[in-house]
C-alpha positions, 0 to 999 in steps of 0.5 A: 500500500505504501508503494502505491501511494508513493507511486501515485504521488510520483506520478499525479504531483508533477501533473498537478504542478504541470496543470498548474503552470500551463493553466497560468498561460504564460511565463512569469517574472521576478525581481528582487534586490536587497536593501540593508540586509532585508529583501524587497521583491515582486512576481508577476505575469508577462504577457506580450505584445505580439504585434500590437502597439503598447500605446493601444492597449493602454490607451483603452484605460479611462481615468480610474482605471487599474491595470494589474501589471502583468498577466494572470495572477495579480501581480505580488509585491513583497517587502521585508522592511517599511518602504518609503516612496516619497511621503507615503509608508509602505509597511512590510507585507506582502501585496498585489500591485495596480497601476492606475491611470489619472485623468492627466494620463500620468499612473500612480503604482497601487499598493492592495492588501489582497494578494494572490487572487486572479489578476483582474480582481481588483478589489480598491477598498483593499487598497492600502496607498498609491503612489506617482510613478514617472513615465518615460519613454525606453531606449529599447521596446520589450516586447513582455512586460518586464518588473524591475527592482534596482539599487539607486538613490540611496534606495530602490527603484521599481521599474515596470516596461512595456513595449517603449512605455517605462514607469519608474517609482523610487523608494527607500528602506525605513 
């Protein structure tokens, strides 16, 4: 009977952990940097442009409304220390991150206290704080969404780049 179940295990875990990846329908992303020994990193899902034009897609955002940086699973932002983007705190925890687009056209990178739930689940009264987010053009288009976390400024930078669109948030360790 243990070798049954052993077998069963060995055969039907790996199909269950397959169903899982090809279920999410695509490849994710991560990034992580630490600052003064604590670990700051986000997950998320990288879909592509396949021929479409980033400035379309986007464009089909109205004032208010949320994009959930990346594909799939909403997008997980943890920290392991307080963050400090510009005035606001960001507490150590674990989130799901949002862009949303202001009526000017700028984005404001949104912190959700919910995590994991299925990326267009956005749920605003879980918000916890937003933030500005710079937009700059790239030098070079990247055809999946790509997250970055870098050192710089005497902290980190998230960086998120879409096709040529790149937002660029700066933080600090408290």
């Amino acid at each position: 009977m243990k070798r049954f179940l052993i077998a069963v295990l060995a055969v039907g875990l790996p199909m269950v952990v397959a169903e899982s990846v090809l279920a999410q329908g695509g490849s994710r992303g991560t990034a992580s940097i630490s600052l003064g020994g604590k670990t700051v990193s986000v997950e998320y899902g990288r879909p592509s442009l396949k021929g479409r034009s980033v400035t379309e897609l986007l464009e089909q955002l109205k004032a208010g409304d949320f994009w959930r940086l990346g594909a799939n699973k909403s997008t997980t932002f943890s920290t392991a220390a307080d963050l400090q983007f510009a005035d606001v705190t960001v507490p150590a925890g674990e989130y799901s991150l949002w862009a949303e687009r202001e009526a000017d056209n700028s984005w404001k990178l949104v912190f959700n206290k919910q995590h994991g739930q299925w990326g267009t689940q956005h749920d605003a009264s879980q918000d916890l704080a937003s933030v500005p987010l710079k937009q700059t053009k790239a030098s070079s288009s990247a055809e999946m969404v790509t997250i970055s976390l870098t050192k710089g400024g005497g902290g980190g930078i998230i960086a998120i780049q879409w096709g040529d669109m790149k937002l660029i948030g700066s933080f600090k360790a408290k």
